[in-house]
N, CA, C, O and CB atoms as a CASP TS submission, in Angstrom:
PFRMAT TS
TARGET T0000
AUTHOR 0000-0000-0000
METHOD Language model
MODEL 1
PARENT N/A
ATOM      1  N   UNK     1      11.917  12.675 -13.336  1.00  0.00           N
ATOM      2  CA  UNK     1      10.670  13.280 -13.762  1.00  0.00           C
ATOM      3  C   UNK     1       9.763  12.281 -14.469  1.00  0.00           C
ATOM      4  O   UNK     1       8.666  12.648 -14.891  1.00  0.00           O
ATOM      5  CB  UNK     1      10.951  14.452 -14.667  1.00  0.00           C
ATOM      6  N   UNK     2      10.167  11.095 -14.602  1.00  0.00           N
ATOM      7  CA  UNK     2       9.813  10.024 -15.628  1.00  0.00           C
ATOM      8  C   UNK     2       8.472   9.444 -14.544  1.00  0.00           C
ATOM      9  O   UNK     2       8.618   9.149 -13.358  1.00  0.00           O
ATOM     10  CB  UNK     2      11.359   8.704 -16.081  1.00  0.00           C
ATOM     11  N   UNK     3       7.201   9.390 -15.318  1.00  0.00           N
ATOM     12  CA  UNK     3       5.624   8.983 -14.971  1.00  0.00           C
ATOM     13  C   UNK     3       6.002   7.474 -14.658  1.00  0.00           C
ATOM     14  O   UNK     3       6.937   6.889 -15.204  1.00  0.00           O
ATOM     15  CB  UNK     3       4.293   9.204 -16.420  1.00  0.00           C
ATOM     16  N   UNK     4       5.002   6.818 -13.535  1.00  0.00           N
ATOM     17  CA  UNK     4       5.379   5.642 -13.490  1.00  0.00           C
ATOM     18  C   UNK     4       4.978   4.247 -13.950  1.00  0.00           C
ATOM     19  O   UNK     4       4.903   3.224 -13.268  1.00  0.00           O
ATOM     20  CB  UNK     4       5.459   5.638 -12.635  1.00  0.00           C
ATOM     21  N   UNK     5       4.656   4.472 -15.672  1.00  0.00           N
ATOM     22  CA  UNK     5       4.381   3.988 -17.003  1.00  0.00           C
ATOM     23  C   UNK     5       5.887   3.723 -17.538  1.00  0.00           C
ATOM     24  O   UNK     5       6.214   2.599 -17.919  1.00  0.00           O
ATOM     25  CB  UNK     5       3.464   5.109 -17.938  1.00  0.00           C
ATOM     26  N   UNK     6       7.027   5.107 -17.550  1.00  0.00           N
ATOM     27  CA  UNK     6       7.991   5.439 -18.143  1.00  0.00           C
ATOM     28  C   UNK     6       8.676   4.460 -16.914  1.00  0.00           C
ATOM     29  O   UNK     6       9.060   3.357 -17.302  1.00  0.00           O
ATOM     30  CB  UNK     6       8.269   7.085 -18.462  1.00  0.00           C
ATOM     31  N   UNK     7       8.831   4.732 -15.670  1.00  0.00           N
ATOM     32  CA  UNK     7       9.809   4.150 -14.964  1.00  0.00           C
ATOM     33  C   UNK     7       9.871   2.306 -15.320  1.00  0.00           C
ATOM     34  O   UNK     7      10.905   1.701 -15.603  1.00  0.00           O
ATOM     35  CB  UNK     7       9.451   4.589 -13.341  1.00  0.00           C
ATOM     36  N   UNK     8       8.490   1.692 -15.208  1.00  0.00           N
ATOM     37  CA  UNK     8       8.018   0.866 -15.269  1.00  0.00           C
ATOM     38  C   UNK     8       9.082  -0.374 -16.655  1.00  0.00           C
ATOM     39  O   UNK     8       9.151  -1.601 -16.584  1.00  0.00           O
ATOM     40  CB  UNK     8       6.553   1.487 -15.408  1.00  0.00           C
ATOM     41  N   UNK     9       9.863   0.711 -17.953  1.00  0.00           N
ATOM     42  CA  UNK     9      10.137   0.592 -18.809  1.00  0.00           C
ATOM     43  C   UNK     9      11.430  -0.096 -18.602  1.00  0.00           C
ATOM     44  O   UNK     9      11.709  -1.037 -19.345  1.00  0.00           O
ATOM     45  CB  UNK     9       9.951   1.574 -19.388  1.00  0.00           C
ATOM     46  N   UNK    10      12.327   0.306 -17.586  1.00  0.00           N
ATOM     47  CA  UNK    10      13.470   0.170 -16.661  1.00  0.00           C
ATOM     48  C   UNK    10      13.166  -1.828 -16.004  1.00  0.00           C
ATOM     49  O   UNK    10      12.388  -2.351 -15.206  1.00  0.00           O
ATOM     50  CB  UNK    10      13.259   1.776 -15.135  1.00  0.00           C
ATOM     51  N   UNK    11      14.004  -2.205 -16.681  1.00  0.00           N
ATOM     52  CA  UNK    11      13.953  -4.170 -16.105  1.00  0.00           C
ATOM     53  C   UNK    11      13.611  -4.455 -14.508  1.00  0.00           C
ATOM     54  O   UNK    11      13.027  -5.372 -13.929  1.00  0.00           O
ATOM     55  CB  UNK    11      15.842  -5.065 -16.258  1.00  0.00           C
ATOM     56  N   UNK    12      14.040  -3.638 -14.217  1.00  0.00           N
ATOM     57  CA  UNK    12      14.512  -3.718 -12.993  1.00  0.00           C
ATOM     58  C   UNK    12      13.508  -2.930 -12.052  1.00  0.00           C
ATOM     59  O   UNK    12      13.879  -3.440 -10.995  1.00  0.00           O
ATOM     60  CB  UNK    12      15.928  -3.215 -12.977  1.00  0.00           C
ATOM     61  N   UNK    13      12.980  -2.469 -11.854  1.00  0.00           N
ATOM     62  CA  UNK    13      11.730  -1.203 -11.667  1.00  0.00           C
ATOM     63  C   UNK    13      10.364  -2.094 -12.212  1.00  0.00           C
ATOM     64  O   UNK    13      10.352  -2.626 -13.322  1.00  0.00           O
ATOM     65  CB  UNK    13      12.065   0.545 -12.923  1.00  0.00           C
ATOM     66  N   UNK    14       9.136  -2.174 -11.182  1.00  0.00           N
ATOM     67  CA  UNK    14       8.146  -2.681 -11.452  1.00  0.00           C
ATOM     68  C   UNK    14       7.157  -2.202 -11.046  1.00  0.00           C
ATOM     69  O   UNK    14       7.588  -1.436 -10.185  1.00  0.00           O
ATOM     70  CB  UNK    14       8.163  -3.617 -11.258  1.00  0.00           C
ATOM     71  N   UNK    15       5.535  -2.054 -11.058  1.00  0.00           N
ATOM     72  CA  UNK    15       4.665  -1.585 -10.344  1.00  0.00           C
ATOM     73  C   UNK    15       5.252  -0.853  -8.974  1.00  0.00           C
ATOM     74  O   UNK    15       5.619   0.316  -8.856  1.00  0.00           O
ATOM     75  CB  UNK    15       3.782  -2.653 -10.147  1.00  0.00           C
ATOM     76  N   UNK    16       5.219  -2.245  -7.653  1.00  0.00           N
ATOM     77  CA  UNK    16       5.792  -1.362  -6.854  1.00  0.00           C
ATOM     78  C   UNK    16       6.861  -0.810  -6.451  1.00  0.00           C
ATOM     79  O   UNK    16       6.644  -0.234  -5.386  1.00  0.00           O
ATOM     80  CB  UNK    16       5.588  -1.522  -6.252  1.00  0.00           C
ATOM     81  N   UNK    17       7.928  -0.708  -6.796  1.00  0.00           N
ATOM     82  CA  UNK    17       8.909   0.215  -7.326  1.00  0.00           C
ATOM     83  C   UNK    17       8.382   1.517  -8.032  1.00  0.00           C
ATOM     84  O   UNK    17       7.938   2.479  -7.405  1.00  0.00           O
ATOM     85  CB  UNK    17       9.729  -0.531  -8.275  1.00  0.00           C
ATOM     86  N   UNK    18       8.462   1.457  -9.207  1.00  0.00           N
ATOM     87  CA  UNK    18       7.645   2.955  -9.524  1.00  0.00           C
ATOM     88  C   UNK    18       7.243   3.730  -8.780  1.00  0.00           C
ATOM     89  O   UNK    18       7.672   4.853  -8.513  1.00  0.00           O
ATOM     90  CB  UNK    18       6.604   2.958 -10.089  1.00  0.00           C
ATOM     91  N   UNK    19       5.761   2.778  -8.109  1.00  0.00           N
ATOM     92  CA  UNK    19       5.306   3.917  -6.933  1.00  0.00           C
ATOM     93  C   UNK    19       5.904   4.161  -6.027  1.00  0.00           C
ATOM     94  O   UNK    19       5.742   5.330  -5.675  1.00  0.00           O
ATOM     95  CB  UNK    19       4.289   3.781  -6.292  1.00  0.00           C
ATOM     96  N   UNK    20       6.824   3.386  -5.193  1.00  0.00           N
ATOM     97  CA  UNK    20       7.708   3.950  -4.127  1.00  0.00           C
ATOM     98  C   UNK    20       8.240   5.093  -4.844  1.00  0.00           C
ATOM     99  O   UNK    20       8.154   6.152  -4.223  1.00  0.00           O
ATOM    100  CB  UNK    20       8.869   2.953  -3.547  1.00  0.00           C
ATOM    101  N   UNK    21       8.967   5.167  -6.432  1.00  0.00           N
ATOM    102  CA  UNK    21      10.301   6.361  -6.509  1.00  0.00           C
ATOM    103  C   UNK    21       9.053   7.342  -6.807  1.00  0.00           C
ATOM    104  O   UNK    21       9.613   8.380  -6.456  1.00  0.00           O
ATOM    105  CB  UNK    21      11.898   6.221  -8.022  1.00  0.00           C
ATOM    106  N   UNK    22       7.839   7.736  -7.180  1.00  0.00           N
ATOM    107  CA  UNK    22       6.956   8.542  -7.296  1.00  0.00           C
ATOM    108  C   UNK    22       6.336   9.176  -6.597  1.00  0.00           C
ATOM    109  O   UNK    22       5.830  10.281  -6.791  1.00  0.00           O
ATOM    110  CB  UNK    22       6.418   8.255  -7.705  1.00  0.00           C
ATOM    111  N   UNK    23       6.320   8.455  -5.623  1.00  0.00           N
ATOM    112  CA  UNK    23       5.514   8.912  -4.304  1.00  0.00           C
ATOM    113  C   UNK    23       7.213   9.556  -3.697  1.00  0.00           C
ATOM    114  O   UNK    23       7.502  10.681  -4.105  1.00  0.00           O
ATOM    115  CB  UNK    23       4.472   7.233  -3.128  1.00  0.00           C
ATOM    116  N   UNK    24       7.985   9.025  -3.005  1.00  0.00           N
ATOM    117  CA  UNK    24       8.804   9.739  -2.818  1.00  0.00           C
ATOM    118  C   UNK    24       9.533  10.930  -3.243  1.00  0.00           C
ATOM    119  O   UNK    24      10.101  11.782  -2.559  1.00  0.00           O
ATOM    120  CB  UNK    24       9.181   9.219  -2.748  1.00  0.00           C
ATOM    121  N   UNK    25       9.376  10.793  -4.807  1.00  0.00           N
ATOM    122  CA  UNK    25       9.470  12.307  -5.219  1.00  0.00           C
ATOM    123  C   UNK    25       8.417  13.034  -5.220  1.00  0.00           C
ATOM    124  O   UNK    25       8.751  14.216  -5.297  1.00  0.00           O
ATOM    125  CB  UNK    25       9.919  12.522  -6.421  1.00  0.00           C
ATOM    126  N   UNK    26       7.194  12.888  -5.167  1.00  0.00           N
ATOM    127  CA  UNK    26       6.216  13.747  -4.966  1.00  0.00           C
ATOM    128  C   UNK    26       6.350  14.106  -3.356  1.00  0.00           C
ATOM    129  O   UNK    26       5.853  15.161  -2.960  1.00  0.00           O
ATOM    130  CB  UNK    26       4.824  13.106  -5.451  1.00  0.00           C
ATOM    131  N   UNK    27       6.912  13.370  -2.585  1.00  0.00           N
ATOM    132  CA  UNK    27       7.501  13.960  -0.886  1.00  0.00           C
ATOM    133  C   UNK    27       8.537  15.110  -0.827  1.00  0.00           C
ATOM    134  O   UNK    27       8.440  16.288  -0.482  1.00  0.00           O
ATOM    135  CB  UNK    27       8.393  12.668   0.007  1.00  0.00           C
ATOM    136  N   UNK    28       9.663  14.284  -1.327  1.00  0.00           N
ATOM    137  CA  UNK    28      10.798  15.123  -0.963  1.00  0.00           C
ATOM    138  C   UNK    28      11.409  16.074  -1.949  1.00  0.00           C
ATOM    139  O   UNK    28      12.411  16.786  -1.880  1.00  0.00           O
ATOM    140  CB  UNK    28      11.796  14.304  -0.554  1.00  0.00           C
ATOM    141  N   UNK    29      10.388  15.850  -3.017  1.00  0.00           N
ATOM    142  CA  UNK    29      11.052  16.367  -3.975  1.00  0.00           C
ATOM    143  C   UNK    29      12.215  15.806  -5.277  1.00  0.00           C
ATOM    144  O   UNK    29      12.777  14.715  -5.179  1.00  0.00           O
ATOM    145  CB  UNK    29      11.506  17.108  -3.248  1.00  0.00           C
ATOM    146  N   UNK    30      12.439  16.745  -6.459  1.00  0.00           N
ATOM    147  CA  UNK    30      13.555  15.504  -6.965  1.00  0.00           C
ATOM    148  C   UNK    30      14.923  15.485  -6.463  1.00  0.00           C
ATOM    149  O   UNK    30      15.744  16.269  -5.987  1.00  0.00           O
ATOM    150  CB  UNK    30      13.819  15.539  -8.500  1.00  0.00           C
ATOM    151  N   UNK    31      14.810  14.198  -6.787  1.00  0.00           N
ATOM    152  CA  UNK    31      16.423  13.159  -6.401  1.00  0.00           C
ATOM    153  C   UNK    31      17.229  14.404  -7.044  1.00  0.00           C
ATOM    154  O   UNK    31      17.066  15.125  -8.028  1.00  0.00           O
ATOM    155  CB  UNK    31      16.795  11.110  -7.493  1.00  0.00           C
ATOM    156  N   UNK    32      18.212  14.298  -5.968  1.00  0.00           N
ATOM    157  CA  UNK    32      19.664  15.277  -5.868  1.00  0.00           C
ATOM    158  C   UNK    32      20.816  14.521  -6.408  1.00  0.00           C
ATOM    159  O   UNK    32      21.810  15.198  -6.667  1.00  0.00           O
ATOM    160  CB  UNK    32      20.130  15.717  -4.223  1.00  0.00           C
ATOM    161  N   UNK    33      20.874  13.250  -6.627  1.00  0.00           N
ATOM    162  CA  UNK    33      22.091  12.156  -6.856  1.00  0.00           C
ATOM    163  C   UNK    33      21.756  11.033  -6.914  1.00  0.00           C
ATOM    164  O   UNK    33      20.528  10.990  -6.982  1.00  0.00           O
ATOM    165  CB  UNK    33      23.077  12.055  -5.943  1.00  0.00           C
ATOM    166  N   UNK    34      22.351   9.734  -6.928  1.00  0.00           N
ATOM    167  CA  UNK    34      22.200   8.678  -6.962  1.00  0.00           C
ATOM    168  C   UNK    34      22.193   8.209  -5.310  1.00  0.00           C
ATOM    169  O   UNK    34      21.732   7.122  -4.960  1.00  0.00           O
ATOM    170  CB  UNK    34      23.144   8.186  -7.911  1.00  0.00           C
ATOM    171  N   UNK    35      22.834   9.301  -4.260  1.00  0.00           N
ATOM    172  CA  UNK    35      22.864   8.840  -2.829  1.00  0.00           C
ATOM    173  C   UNK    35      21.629   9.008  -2.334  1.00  0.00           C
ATOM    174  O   UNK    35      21.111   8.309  -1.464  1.00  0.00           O
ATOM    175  CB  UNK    35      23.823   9.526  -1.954  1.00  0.00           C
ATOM    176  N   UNK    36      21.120   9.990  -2.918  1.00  0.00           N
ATOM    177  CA  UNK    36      19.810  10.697  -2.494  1.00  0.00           C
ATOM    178  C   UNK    36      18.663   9.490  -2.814  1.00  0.00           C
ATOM    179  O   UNK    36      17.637   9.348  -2.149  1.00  0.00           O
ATOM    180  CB  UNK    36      19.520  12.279  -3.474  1.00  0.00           C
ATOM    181  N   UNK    37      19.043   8.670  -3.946  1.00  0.00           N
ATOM    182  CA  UNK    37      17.585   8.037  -4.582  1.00  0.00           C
ATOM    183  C   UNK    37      18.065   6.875  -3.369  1.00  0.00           C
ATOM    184  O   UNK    37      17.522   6.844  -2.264  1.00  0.00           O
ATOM    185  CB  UNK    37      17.376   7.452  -6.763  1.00  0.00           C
ATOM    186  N   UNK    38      18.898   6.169  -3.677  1.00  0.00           N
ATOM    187  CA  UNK    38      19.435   5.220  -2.613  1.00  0.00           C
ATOM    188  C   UNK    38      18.641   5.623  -1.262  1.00  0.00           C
ATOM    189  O   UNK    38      17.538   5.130  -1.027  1.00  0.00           O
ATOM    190  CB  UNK    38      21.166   5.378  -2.426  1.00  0.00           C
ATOM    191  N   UNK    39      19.144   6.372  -0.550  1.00  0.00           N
ATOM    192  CA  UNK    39      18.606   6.831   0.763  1.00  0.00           C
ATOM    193  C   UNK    39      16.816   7.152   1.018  1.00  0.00           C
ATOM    194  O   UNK    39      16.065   6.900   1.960  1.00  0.00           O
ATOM    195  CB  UNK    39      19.447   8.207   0.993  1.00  0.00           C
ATOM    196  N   UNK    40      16.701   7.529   0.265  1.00  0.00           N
ATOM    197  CA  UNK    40      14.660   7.421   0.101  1.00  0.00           C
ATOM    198  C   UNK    40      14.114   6.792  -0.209  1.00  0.00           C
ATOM    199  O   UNK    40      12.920   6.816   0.089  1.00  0.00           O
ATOM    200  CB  UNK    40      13.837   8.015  -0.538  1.00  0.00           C
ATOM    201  N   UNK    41      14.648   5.818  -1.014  1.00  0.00           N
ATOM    202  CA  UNK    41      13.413   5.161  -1.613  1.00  0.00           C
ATOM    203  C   UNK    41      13.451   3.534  -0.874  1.00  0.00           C
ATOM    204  O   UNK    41      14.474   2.874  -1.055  1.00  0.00           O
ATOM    205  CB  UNK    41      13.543   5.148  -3.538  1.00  0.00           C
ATOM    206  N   UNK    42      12.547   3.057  -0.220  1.00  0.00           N
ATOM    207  CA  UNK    42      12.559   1.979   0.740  1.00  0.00           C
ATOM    208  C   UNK    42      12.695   0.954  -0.828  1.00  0.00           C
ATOM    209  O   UNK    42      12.171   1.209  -1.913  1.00  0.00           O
ATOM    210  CB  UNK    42      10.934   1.834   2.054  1.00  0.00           C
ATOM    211  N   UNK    43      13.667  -0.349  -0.428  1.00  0.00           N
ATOM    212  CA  UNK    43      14.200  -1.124  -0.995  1.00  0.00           C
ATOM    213  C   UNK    43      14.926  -1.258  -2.329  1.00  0.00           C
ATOM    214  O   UNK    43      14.918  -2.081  -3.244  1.00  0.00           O
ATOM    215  CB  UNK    43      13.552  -1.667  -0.882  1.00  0.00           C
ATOM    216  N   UNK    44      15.659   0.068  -2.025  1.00  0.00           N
ATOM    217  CA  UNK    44      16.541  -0.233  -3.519  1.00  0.00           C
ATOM    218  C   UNK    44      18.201   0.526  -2.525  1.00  0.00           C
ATOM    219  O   UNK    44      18.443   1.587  -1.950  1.00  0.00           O
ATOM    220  CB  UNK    44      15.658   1.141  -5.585  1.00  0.00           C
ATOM    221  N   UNK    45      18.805  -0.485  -2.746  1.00  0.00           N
ATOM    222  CA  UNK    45      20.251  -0.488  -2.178  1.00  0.00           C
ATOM    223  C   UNK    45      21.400  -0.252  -3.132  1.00  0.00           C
ATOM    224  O   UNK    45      20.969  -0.008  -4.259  1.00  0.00           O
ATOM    225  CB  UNK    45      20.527  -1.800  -1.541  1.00  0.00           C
ATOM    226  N   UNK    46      22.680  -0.243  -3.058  1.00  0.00           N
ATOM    227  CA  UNK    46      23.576  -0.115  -4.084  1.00  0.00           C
ATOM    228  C   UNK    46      23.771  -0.563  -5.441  1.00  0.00           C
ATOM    229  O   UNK    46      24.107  -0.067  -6.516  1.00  0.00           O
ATOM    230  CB  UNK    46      24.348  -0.392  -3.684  1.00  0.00           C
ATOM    231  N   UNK    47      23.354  -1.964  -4.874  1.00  0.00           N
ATOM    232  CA  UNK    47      23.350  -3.308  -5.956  1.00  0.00           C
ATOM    233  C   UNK    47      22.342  -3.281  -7.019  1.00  0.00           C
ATOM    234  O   UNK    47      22.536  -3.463  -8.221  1.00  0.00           O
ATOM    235  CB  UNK    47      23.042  -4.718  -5.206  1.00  0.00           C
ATOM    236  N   UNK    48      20.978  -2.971  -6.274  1.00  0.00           N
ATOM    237  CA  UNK    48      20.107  -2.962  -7.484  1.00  0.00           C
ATOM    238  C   UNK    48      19.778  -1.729  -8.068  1.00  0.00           C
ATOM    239  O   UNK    48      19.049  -1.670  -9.058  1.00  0.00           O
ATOM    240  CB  UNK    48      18.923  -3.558  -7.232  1.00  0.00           C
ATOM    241  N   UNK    49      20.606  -0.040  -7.146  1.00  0.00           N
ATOM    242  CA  UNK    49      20.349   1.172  -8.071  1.00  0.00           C
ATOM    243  C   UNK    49      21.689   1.263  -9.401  1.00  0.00           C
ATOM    244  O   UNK    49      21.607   1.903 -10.450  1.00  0.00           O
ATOM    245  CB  UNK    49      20.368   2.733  -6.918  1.00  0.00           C
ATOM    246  N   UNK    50      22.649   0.565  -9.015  1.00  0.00           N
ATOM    247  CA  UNK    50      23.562  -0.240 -10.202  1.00  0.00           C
ATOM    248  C   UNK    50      22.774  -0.445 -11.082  1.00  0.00           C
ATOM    249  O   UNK    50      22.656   0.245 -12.094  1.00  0.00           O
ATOM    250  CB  UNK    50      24.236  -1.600  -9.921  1.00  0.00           C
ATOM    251  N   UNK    51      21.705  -2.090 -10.607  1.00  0.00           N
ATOM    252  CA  UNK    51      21.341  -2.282 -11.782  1.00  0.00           C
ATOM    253  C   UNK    51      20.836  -1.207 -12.654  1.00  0.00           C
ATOM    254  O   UNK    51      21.327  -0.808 -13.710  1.00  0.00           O
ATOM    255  CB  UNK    51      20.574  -3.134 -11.694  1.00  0.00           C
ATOM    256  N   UNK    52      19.393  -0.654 -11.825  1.00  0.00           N
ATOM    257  CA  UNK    52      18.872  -0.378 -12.954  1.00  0.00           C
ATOM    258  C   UNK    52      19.276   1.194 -13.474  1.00  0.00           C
ATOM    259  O   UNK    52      18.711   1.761 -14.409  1.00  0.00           O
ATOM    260  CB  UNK    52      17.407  -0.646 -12.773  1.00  0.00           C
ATOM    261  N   UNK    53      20.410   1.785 -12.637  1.00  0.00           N
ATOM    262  CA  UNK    53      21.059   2.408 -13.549  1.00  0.00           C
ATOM    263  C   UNK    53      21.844   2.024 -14.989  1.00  0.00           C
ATOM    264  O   UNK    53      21.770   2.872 -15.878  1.00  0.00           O
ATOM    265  CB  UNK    53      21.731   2.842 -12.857  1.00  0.00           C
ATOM    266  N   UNK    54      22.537   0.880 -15.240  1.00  0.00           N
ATOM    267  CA  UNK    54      22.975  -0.090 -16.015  1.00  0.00           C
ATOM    268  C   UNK    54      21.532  -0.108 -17.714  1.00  0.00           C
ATOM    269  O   UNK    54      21.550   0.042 -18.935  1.00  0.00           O
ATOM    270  CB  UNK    54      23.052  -1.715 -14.718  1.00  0.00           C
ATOM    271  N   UNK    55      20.675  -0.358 -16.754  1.00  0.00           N
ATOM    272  CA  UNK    55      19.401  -0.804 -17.592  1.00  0.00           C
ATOM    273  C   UNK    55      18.680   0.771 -17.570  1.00  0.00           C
ATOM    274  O   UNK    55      17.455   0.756 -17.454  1.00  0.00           O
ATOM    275  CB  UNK    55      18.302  -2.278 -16.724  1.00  0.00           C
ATOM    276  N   UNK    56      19.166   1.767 -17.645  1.00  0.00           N
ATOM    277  CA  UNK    56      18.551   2.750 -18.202  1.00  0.00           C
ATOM    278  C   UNK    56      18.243   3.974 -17.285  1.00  0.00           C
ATOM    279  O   UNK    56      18.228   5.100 -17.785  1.00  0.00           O
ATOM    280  CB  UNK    56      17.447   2.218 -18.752  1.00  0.00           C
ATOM    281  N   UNK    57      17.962   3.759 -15.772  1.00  0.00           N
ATOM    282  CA  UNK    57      17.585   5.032 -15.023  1.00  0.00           C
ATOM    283  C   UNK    57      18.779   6.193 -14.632  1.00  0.00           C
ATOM    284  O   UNK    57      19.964   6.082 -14.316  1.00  0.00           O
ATOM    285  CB  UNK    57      16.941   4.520 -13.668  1.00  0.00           C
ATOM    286  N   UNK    58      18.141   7.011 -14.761  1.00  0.00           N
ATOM    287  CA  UNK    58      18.877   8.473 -14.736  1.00  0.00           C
ATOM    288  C   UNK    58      18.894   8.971 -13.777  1.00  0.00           C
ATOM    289  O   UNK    58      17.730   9.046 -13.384  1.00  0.00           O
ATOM    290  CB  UNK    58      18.476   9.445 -15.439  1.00  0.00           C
ATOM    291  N   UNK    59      19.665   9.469 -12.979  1.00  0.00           N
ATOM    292  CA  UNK    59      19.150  10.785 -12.027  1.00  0.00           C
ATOM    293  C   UNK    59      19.849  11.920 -12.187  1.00  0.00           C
ATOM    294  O   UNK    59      21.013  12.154 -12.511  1.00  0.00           O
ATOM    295  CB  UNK    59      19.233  10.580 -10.523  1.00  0.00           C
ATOM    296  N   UNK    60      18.631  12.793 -11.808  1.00  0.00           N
ATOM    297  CA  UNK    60      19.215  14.280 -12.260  1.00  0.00           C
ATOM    298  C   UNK    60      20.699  14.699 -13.147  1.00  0.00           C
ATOM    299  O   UNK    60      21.841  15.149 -13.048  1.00  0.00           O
ATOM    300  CB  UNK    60      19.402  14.988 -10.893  1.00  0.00           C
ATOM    301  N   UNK    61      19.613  14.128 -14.108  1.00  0.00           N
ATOM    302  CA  UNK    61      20.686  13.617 -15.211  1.00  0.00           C
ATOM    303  C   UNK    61      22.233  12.855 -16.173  1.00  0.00           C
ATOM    304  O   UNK    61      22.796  12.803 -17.266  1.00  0.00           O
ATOM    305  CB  UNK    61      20.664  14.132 -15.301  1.00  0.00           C
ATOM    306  N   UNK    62      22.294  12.201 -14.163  1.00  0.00           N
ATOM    307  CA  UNK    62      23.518  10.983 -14.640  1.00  0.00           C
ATOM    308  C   UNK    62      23.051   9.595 -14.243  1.00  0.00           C
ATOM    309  O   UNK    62      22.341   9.416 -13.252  1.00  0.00           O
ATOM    310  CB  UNK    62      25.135  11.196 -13.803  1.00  0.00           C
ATOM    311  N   UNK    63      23.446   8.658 -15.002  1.00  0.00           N
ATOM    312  CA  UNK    63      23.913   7.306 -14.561  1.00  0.00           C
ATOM    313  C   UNK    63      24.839   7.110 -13.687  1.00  0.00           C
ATOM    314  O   UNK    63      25.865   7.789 -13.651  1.00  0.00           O
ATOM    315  CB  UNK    63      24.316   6.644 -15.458  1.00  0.00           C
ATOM    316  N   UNK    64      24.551   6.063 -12.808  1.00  0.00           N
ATOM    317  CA  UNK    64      25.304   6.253 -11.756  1.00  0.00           C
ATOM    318  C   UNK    64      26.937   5.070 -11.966  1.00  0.00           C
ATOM    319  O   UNK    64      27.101   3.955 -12.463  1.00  0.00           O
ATOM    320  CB  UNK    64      24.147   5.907 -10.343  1.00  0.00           C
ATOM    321  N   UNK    65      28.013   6.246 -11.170  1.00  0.00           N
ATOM    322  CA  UNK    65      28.968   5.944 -11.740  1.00  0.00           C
ATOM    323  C   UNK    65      29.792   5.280 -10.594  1.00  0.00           C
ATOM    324  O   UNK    65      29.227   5.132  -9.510  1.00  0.00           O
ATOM    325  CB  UNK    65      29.486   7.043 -12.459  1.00  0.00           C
ATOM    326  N   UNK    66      31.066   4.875 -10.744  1.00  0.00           N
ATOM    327  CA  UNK    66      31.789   4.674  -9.408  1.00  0.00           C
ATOM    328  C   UNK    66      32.044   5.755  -8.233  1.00  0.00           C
ATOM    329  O   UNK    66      32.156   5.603  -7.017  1.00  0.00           O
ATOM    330  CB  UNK    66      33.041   4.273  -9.770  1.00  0.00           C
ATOM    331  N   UNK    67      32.103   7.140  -9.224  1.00  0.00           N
ATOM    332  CA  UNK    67      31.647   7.985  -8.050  1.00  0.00           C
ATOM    333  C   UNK    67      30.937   8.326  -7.630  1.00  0.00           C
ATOM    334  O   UNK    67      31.007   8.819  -6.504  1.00  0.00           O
ATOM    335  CB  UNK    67      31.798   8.656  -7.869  1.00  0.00           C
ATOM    336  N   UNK    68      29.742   8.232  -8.403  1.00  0.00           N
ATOM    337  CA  UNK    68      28.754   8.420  -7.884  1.00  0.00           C
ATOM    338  C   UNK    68      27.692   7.212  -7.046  1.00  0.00           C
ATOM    339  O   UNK    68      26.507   7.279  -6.719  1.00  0.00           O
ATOM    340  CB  UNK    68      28.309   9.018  -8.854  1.00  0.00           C
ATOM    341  N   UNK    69      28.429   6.437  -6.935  1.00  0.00           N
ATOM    342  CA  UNK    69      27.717   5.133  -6.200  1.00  0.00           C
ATOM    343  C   UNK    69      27.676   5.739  -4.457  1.00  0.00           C
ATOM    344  O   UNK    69      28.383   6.526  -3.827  1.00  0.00           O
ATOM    345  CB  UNK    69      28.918   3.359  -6.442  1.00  0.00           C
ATOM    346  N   UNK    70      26.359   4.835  -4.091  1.00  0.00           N
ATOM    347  CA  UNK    70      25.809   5.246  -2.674  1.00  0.00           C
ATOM    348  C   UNK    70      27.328   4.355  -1.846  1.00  0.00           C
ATOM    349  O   UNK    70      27.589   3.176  -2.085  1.00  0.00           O
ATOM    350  CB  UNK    70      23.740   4.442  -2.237  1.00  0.00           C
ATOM    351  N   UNK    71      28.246   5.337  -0.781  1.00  0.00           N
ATOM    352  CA  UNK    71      28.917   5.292  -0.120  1.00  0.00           C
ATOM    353  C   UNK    71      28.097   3.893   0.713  1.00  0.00           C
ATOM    354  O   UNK    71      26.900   3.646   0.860  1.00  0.00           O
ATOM    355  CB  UNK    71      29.224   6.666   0.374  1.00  0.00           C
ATOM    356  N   UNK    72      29.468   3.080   1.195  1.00  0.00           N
ATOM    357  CA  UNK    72      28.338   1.998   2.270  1.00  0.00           C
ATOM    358  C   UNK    72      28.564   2.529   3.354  1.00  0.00           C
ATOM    359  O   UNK    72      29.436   3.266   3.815  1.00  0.00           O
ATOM    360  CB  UNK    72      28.591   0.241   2.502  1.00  0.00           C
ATOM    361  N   UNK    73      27.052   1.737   3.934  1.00  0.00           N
ATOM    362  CA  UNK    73      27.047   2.130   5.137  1.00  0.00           C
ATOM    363  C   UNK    73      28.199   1.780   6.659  1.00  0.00           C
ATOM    364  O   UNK    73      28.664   0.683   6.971  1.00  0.00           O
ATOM    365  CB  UNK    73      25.828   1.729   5.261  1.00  0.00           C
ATOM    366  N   UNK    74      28.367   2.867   7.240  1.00  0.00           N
ATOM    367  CA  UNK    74      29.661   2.834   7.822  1.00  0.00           C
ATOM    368  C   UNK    74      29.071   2.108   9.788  1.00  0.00           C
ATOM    369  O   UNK    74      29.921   1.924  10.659  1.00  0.00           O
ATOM    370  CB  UNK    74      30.507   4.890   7.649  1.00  0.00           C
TER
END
């Protein structure tokens, strides 16, 4: 739900970042999981939704964990 001023706050997350996860939630709606943000949002992969889970981002109200990490692609 975080404006993309607030996302911006996140190391890892920059101008365009922000607007990709903003605009995409203003599409699809909010992120369901950490697989969900992974899977929509063009250029953020396992490694760097780690990071900036690590450095502060939330989704629907968890940090993302070992279980909750985006499955690789098979």
């Amino acid at each position: 739900t975080a404006k993309r001023k607030d996302l911006e706050t996140v190391k890892e997350i920059g101008p365009r970042m922000s607007e990709a996860i903003v605009y995409e939630r203003k599409r699809g709606g909010e992120f369901k999981d950490w697989n969900d943000f992974v899977s929509r949002v063009k250029g953020v992969g396992k490694k760097s939704a780690a990071q900036m889970s690590a450095d502060g981002l939330i989704i629907n109200g968890q940090k993302m964990t070992d279980s909750a990490a985006p499955a690789a692609p098979k």
